[in-house]
C-alpha positions as CSV (number, residue, x, y, z in Angstrom):
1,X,18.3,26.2,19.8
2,X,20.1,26.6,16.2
3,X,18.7,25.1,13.4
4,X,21.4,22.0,13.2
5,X,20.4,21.1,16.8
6,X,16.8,21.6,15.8
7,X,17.3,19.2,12.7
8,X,19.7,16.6,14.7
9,X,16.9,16.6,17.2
10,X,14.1,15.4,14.5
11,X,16.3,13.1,13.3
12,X,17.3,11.3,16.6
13,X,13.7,11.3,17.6
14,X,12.6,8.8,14.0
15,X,16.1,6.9,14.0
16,X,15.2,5.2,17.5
17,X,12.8,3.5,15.7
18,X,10.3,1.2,17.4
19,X,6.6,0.1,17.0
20,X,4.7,3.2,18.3
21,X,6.8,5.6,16.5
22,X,6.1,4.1,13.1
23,X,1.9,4.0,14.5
24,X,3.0,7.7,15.4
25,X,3.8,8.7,11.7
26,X,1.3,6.5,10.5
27,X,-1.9,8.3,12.2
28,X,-0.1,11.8,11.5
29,X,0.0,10.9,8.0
30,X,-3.4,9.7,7.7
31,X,-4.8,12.7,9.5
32,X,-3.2,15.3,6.9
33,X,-3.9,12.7,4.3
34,X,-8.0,12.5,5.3
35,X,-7.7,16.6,6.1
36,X,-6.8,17.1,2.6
37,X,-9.4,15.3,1.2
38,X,-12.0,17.6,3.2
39,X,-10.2,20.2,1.4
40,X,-10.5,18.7,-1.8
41,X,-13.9,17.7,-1.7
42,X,-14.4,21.4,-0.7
43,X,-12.8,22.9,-3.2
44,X,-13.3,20.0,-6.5
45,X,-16.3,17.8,-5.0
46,X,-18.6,19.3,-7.9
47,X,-15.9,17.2,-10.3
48,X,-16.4,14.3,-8.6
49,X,-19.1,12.0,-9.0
50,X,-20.1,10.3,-5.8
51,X,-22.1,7.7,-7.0
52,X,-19.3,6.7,-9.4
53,X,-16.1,7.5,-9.2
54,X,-14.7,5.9,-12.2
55,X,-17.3,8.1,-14.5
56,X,-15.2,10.0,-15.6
57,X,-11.4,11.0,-15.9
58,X,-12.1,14.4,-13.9
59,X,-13.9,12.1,-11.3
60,X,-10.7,9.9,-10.7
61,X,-8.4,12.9,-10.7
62,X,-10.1,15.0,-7.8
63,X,-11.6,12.4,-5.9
64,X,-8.8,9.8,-6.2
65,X,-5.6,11.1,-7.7
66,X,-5.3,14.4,-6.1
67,X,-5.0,13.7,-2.3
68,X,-2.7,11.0,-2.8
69,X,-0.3,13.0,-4.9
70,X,-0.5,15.4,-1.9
71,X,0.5,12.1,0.3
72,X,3.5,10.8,-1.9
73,X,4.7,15.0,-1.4
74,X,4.3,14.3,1.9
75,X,6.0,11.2,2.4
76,X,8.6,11.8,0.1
77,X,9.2,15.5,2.0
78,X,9.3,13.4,5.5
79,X,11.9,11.0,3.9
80,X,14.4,13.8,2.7
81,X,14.0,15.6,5.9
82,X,15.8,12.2,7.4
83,X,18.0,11.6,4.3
84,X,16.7,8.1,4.3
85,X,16.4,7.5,0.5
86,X,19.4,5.9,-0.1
87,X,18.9,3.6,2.7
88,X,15.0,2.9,1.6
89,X,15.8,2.1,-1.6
90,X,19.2,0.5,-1.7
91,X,19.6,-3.3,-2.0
92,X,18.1,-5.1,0.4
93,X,20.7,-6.6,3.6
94,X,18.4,-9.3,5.1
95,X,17.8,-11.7,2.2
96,X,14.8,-13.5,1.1
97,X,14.0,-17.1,1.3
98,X,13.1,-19.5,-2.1
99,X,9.1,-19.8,-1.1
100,X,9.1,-15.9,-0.2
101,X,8.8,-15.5,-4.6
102,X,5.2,-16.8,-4.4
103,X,4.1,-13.3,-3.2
104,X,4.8,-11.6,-6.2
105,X,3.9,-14.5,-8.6
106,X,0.4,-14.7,-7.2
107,X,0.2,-11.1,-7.1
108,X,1.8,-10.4,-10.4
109,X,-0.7,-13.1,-12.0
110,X,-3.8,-11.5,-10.8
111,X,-2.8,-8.5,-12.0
112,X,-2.3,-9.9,-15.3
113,X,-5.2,-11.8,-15.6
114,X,-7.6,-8.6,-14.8
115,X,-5.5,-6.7,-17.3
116,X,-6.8,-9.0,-20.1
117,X,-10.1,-9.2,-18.8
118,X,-11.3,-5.6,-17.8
119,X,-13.9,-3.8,-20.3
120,X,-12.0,-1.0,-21.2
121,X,-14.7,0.1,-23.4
122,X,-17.1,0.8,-20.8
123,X,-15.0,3.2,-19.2
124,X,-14.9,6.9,-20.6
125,X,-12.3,8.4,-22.4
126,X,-9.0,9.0,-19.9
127,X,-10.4,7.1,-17.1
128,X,-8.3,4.0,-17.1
129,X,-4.9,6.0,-18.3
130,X,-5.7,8.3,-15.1
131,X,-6.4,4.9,-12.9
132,X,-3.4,3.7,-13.5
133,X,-1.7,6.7,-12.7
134,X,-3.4,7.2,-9.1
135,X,-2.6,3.3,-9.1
136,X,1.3,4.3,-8.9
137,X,0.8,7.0,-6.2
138,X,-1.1,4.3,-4.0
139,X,1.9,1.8,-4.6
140,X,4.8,4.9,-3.8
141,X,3.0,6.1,-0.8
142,X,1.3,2.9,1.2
143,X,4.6,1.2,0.2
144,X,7.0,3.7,1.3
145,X,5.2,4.4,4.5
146,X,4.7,0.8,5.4
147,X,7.3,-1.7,3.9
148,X,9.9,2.1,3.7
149,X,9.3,3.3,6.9
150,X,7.7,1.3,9.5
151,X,10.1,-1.8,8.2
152,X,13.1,0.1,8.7
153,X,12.0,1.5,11.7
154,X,11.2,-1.8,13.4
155,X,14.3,-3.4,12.5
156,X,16.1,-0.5,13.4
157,X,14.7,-1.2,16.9
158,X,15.6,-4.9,16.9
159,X,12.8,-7.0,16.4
160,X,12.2,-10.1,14.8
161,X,11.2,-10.4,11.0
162,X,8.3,-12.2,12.1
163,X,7.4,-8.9,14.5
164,X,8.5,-6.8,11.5
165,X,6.4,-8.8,9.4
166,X,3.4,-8.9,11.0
167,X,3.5,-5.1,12.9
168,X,4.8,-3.5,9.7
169,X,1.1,-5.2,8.2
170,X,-0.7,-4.4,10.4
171,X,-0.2,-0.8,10.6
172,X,-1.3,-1.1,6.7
173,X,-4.3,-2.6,7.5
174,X,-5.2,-0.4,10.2
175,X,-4.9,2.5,7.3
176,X,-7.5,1.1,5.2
177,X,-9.9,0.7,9.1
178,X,-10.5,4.7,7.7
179,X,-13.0,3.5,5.0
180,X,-15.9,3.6,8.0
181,X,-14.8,7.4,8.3
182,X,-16.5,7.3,4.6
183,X,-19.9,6.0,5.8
184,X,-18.3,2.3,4.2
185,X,-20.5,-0.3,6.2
186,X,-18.8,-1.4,9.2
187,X,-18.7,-5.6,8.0
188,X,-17.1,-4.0,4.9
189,X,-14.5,-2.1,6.3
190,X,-13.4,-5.3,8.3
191,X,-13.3,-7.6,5.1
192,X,-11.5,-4.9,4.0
193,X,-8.6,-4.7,7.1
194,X,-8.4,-8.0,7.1
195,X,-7.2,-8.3,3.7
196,X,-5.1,-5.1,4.0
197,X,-3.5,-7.0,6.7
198,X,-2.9,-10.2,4.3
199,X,-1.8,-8.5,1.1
200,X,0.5,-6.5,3.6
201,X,2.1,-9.9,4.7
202,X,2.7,-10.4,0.7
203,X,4.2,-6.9,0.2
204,X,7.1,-8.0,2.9
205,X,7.3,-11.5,1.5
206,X,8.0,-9.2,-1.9
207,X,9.8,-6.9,-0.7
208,X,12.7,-9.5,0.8
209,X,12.4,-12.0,-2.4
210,X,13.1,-9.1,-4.7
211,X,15.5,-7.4,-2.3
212,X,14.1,-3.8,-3.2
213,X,11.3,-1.4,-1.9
214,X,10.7,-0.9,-5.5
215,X,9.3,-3.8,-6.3
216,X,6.4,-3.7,-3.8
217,X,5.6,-0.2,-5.1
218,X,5.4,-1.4,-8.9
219,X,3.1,-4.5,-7.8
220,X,1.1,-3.2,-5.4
221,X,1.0,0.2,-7.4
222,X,-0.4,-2.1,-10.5
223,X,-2.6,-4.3,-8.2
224,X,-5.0,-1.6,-6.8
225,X,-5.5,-0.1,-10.2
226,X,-6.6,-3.2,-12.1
227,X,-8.8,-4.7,-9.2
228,X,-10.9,-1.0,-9.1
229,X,-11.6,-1.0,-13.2
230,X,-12.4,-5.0,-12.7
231,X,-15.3,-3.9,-10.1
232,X,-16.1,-0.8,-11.0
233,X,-15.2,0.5,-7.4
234,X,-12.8,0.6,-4.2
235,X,-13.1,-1.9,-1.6
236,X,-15.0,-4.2,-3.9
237,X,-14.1,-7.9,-5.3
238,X,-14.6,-9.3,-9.1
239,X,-16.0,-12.5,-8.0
240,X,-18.9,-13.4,-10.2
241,X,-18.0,-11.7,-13.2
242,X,-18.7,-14.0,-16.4
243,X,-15.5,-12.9,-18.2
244,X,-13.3,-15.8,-18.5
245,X,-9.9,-13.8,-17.4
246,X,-11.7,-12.4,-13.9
247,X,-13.5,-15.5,-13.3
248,X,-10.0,-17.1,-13.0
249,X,-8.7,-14.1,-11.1
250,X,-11.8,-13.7,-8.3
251,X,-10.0,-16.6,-6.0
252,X,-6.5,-14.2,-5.8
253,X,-8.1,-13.2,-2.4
254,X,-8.0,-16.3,-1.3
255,X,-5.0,-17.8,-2.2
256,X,-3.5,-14.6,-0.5
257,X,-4.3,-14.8,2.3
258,X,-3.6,-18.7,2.3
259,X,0.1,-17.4,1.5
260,X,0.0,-15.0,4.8
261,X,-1.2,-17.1,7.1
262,X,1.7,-20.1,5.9
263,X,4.5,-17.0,6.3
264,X,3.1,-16.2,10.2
265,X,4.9,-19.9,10.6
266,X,7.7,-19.7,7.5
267,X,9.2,-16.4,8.9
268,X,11.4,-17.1,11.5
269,X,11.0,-15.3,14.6
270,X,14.5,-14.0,15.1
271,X,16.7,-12.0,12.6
272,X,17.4,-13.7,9.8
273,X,20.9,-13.5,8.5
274,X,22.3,-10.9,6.1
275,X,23.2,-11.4,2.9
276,X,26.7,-10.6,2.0
């Protein structure tokens, strides 16, 4: 087999599209995503403090920065192979509706509110500057596998916006189900998914009121960043805290997935018109 009938072939296989092959991609990428963090802890686990990650800027760089640089690479090398770029990232062709801008809003405004209320002084020198930075990678990669490619690949396949809606977010959630890999207690991780599964829902509802994947990247790649220095962890909530600006902030959680579960009846079932 030449090498053009070799690349046509891969190419074929991921433009059919469909459910299980975006599931398929999604468990390959989490498998070399998890194996490269065996191999980081390996090699850099004496840099990383596993009692606190955010201890120092060394700790954030090999137990959180690194491995998802190595997944953006990834993802990024997996897009080019497919020359789907310009399609991922090009103006969106099924438009949003009016309502569809509370996503971002409520998003947007949590992330402001923790920006003014995190205690940047308690956190070592280069610690929140290298935060932020991982913050971007999270946004590029869980954005570009699951509103990039599992959205495109659903609605290459024909379904619905509700089914690409809702399958698109639950493949996210089902990415974060890894956390019990972690020794994460099991009533944790499943908080945990069914949040991913909300805030999912509000990356789509951003991703058509904005009308471009990079939206959803900024936001969520802001989002993740400013909710870890608010708790001082992963996985963890701000409720509680007696700052003013993160007291105001702790009910975010709520209201989003209020917003999720009024879009499983807002987004119509069957494909919405394009713009022109």
């Amino acid at each position: 087999m030449t090498e053009i009938e070799t690349t046509s072939g891969w190419k074929a296989f991921w433009e059919r599209g469909g459910f299980w092959r975006a599931v398929l991609l999604a468990v390959v990428y989490i498998a070399l995503y998890l194996g490269f963090g065996v191999l980081d802890a390996a090699l850099f686990g004496d840099n990383v403090d596993k009692d606190d990650l955010f201890s120092s800027a060394q700790s954030v760089a090999f137990g959180l920065l690194l491995p998802l640089v190595f997944g953006s690479i990834l993802l990024a090398a997996f897009a080019a192979s497919l020359g789907w770029f310009p399609q991922l990232f090009a103006r969106q062709q099924i438009r949003g509706r009016g309502w569809m801008w509370l996503a971002p809003i409520l998003v947007v405004a949590a992330v402001v509110l923790r920006l003014l209320g995190i205690d940047y002084g308690s956190y070592a020198s280069g610690v929140v500057a290298t935060t932020f930075v991982a913050g971007l990678f999270i946004g590029f990669a869980e954005e570009l596998l699951t509103r990039g490619f599992a959205v495109k690949m659903l609605r290459d396949a024909g379904r619905s916006e509700r089914a690409v809606m809702l399958l698109s977010s639950l493949i996210f959630a089902l990415l974060h189900s890894t956390n019990v890999l972690s020794g994460q207690d099991i009533g944790v991780v499943a908080v945990t998914v069914v949040f991913a599964f909300a805030f999912g829902i509000l990356m789509y509802l951003t991703l058509r009121a904005t009308g471009n994947l990079i939206w959803p990247m900024l936001i969520h790649g802001l989002y993740d960043p400013t909710l870890f220095l608010a708790s001082g962890g992963i996985d963890t909530t701000d409720g509680g805290s007696s700052n003013g600006f993160l007291t105001a902030a702790a009910p975010a959680n709520f209201l989003f997935i209020v917003l999720a579960i009024v879009a499983l009846f807002l987004v119509k079932g069957h494909r919405e018109k394009t713009s022109a």
